[in-house]
C-alpha positions in Angstrom: 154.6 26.5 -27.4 153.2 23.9 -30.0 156.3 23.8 -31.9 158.3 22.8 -28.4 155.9 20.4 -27.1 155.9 18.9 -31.2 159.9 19.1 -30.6 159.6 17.5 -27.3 157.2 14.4 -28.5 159.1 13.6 -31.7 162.3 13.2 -29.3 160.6 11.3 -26.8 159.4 8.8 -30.0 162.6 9.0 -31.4 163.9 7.8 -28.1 161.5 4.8 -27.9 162.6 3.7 -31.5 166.6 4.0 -30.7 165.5 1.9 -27.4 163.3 -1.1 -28.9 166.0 -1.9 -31.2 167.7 -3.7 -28.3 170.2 -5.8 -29.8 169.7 -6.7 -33.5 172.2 -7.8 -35.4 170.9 -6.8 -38.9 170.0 -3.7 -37.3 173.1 -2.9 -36.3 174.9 -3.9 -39.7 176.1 -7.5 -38.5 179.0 -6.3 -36.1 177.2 -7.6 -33.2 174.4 -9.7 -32.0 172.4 -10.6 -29.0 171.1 -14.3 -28.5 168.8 -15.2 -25.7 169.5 -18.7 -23.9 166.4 -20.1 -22.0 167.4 -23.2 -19.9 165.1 -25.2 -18.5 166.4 -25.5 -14.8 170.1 -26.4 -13.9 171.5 -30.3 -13.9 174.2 -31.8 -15.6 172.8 -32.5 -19.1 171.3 -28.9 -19.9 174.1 -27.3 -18.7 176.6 -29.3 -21.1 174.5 -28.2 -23.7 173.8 -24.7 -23.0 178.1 -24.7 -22.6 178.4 -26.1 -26.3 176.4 -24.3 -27.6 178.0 -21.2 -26.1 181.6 -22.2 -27.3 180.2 -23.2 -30.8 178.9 -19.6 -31.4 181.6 -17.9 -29.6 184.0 -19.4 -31.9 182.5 -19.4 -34.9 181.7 -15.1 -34.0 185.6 -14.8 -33.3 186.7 -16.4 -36.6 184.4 -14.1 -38.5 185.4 -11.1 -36.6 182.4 -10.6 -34.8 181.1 -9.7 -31.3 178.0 -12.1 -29.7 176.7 -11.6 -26.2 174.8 -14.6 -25.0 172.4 -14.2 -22.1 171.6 -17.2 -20.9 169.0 -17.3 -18.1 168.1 -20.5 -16.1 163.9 -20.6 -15.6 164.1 -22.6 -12.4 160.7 -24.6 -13.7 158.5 -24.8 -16.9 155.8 -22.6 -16.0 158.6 -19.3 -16.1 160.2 -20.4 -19.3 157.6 -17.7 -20.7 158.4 -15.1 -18.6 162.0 -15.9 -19.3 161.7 -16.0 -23.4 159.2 -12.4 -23.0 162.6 -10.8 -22.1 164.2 -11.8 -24.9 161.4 -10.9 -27.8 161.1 -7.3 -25.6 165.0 -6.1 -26.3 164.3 -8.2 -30.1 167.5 -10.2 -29.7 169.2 -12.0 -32.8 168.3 -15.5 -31.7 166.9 -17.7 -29.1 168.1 -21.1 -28.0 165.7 -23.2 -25.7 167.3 -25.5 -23.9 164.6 -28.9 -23.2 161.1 -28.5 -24.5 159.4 -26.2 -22.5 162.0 -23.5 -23.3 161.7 -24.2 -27.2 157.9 -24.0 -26.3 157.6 -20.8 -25.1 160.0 -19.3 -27.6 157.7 -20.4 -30.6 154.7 -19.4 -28.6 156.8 -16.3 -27.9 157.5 -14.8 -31.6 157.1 -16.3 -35.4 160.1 -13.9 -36.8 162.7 -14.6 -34.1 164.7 -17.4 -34.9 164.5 -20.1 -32.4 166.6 -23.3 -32.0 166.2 -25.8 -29.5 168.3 -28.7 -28.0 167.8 -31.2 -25.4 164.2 -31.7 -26.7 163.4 -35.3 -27.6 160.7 -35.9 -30.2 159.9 -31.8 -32.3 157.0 -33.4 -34.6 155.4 -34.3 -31.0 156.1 -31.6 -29.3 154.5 -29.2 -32.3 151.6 -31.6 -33.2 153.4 -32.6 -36.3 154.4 -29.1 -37.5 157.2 -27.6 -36.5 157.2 -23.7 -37.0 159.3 -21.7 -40.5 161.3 -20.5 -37.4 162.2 -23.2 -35.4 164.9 -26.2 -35.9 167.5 -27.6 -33.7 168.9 -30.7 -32.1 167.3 -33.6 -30.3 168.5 -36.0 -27.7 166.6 -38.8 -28.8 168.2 -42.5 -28.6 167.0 -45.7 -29.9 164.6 -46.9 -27.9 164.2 -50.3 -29.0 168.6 -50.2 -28.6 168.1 -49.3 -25.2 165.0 -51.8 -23.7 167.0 -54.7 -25.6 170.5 -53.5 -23.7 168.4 -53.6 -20.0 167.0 -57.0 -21.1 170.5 -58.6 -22.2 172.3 -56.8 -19.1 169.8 -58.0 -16.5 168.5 -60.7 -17.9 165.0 -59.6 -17.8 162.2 -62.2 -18.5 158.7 -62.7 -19.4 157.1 -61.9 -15.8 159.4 -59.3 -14.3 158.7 -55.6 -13.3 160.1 -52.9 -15.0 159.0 -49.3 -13.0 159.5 -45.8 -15.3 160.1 -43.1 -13.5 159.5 -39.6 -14.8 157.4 -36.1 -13.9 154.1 -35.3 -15.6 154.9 -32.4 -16.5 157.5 -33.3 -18.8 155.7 -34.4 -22.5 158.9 -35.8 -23.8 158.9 -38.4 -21.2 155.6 -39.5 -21.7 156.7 -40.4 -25.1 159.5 -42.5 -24.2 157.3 -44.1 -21.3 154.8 -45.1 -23.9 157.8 -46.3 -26.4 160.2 -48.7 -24.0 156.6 -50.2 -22.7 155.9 -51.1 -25.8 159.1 -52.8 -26.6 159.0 -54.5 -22.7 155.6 -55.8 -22.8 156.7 -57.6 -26.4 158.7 -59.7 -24.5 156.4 -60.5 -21.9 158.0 -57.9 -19.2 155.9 -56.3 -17.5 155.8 -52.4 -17.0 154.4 -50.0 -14.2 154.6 -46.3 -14.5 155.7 -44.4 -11.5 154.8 -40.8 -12.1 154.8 -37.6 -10.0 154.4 -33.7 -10.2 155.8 -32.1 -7.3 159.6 -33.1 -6.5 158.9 -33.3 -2.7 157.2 -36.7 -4.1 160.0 -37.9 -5.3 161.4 -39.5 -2.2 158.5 -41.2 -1.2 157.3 -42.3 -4.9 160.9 -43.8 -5.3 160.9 -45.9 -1.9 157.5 -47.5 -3.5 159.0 -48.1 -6.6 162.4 -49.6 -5.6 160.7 -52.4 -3.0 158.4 -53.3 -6.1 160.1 -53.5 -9.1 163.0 -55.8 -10.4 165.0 -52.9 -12.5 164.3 -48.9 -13.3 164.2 -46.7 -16.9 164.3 -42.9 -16.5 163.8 -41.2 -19.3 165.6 -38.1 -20.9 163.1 -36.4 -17.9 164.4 -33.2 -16.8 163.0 -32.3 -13.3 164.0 -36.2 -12.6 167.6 -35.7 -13.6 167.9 -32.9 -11.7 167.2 -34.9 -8.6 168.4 -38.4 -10.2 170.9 -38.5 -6.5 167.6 -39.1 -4.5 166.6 -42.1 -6.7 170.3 -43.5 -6.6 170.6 -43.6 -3.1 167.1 -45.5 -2.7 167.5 -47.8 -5.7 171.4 -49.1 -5.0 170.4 -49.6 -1.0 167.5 -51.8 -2.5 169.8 -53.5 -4.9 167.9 -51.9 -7.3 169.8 -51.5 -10.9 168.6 -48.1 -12.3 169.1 -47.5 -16.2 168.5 -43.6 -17.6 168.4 -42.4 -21.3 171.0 -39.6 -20.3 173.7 -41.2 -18.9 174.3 -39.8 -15.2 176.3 -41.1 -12.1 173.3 -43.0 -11.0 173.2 -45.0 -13.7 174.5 -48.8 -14.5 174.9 -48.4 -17.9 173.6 -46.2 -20.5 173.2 -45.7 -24.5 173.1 -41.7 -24.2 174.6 -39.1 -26.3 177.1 -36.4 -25.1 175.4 -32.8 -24.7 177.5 -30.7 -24.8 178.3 -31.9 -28.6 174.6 -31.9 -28.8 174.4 -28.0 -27.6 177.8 -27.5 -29.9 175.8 -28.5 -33.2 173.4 -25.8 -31.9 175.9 -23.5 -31.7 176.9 -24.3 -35.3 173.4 -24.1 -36.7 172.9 -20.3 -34.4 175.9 -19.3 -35.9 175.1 -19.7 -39.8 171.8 -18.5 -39.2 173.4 -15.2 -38.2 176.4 -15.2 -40.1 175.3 -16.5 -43.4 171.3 -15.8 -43.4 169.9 -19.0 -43.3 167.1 -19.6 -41.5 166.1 -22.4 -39.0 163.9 -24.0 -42.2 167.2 -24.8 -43.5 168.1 -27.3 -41.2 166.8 -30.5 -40.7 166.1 -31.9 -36.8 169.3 -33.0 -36.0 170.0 -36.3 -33.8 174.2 -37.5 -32.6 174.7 -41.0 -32.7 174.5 -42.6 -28.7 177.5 -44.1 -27.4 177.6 -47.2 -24.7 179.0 -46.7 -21.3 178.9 -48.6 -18.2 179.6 -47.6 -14.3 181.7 -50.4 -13.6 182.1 -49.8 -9.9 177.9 -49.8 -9.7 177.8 -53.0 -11.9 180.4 -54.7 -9.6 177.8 -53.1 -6.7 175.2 -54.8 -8.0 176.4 -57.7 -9.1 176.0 -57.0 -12.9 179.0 -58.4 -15.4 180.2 -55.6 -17.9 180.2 -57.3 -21.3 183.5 -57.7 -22.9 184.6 -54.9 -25.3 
C-alpha cells in the first residue's frame, strides 16, 4: 500500500512539474515561446504599439522558423496591471512587454529573471528611481519638451502674461514629469502655467469646462487615462475656441511634435525578438527613443483661426 501511495505522489509531483513549465521557450528547446502583453487600458496610442510590437515578433519568429503566441491582455486601469502581469510569471512565459508605465511596473515588481520590455513609458530612470532593473529595457515615447513649448509659443503667439492650463490624471507619474518640464520652459518666457489635475474620469468633464473658460491654450501630456478620453476635452476646448496641443498626436489636437507608436511598439518587437532568438538580454539594449515628426490638423487650425506654417 506504501509503494502505491509512493507511486501515486511521485506522479501527482511529476504532474505539477510538467504543468509549471507553462510556456518556456528554453524549456521547450527554442521551437516555441510564450510572451505576455500587459496593456495599460485601450486608446489609440497603446494599441499602435501593442500592434507593432506584435507584427515585429511575429515576423521576425516566422523568418527564423519559429512559433510565438502572444497574449496580450488589456488591464482596464493601473491598479490591475499586477493582477494582469501575476498571470504571466504563474505559466513562466518567455517574455513580458508592458505597454505605459504602470504595466512595465508591475512586471519588474512581478519577477527579476523574466525578461521585461516596455514601451509607451516616457522617462525609465524616473520611473525606477534612477536604476532600471538587469531585466528590463525598452522604448520610450519621450519628445523634446523644450521643441514642443517653443512650437505652442510660435503657433499661438503666446506672450509673457498668458495662461497655459496642463491637463493630465494623478495617477499617471509620467505626466507629472512633463507637467513639471513644459512649466519650466513656459514660465521662462513669462507665460504663465496652471495645472489642472484629476483622478477619477467622471471629473474630467467638469475639470475641462473650468479649464477651457480660464486659460488661453491647453498641453496634454503623453497621459494615458486622458488620451483615452481626449474626445471629451475636444469637444469642450474647440466650442470655447480653445486650441488644445497634446504630446501624442490625436484628433483633438492642433498640431503636434509626437512619434508614431506603432514604430515605437515595432522596435519592441525587434528588441523581444533577439532576446529570444539570439540570447541577449534586456541589459543589452540601451532605452530607446524615435525621432518626433511635425503634423498639424489643418481643418482644426482653419477652426480656430490658426495659420499652418509653410512647409
Amino acid at each position: 500500500m506504501k509503494k502505491i501511495l509512493a507511486m501515486v505522489l511521485a506522479l501527482v509531483m511529476l504532474t505539477a512539474v510538467l504543468t509549471g513549465c507553462g510556456g518556456n521557450g528554453t524549456a521547450a528547446g527554442g521551437d516555441s515561446y510564450t510572451v505576455g502583453v500587459c496593456q495599460l487600458m485601450e486608446h489609440e496610442s497603446l494599441d499602435k504599439a501593442t500592434n507593432g510590437f506584435k507584427d515585429a515578433l511575429e515576423e521576425a519568429m516566422t523568418a527564423a522558423g519559429k512559433k510565438v503566441t502572444v497574449d496580450v491582455q488589456v488591464a482596464g486601469e493601473a491598479n490591475l496591471c499586477t493582477t494582469v502581469v501575476n498571470t504571466f510569471t504563474a505559466k513562466k512565459v518567455d517574455l513580458i512587454m508592458g505597454n505605459a508605465t504602470p504595466a512595465l511596473l508591475a512586471a519588474a515588481n512581478a519577477t527579476t529573471t523574466i525578461p521585461a520590455l516596455g514601451t509607451s513609458v516616457t522617462d525609465y530612470n524616473d520611473t525606477f528611481a534612477g536604476s532600471i532593473p538587469a531585466n528590463v529595457s525598452g522604448t520610450s515615447d519621450a519628445v523634446p519638451f523644450a521643441e514642443q513649448a517653443q512650437m505652442m509659443i510660435d503657433t499661438l503667439g503666446l506672450a509673457a502674461g498668458d495662461l497655459v492650463g496642463v491637463l493630465y490624471c494623478t495617477n499617471e507619474s509620467n505626466s507629472l514629469i512633463q507637467y513639471e518640464a513644459v512649466k519650466a520652459l513656459f514660465e521662462a518666457e513669462g507665460i504663465e502655467v496652471k495645472p489642472y489635475t484629476f483622478s477619477e474620469t467622471t471629473e474630467l468633464q467638469a475639470l475641462t469646462t473650468s479649464m477651457a473658460g480660464e486659460v488661453k491654450a491647453v498641453y496634454i501630456p503623453s497621459d494615458n487615462t486622458v488620451a483615452a478620453n481626449d474626445a471629451i476635452v475636444g469637444t469642450i476646448c474647440t466650442e470655447k475656441n480653445v486650441p488644445v496641443y497634446t504630446s501624442y498626436g490625436g484628433a483633438i489636437c492642433y498640431a503636434s511634435l509626437s512619434i508614431d507608436y506603432y514604430q515605437l511598439g515595432y522596435e519592441t518587437g525587434k528588441m523581444a525578438a533577439q532576446i529570444l532568438l539570439e540570447g541577449k538580454t534586456p541589459a543589452d539594449f540601451e532605452v530607446m527613443t524615435l525621432t518626433p515628426t511635425v503634423a498639424y490638423n489643418e481643418e482644426l487650425c482653419a477652426q480656430l483661426g490658426i495659420e499652418v506654417p509653410a512647409e
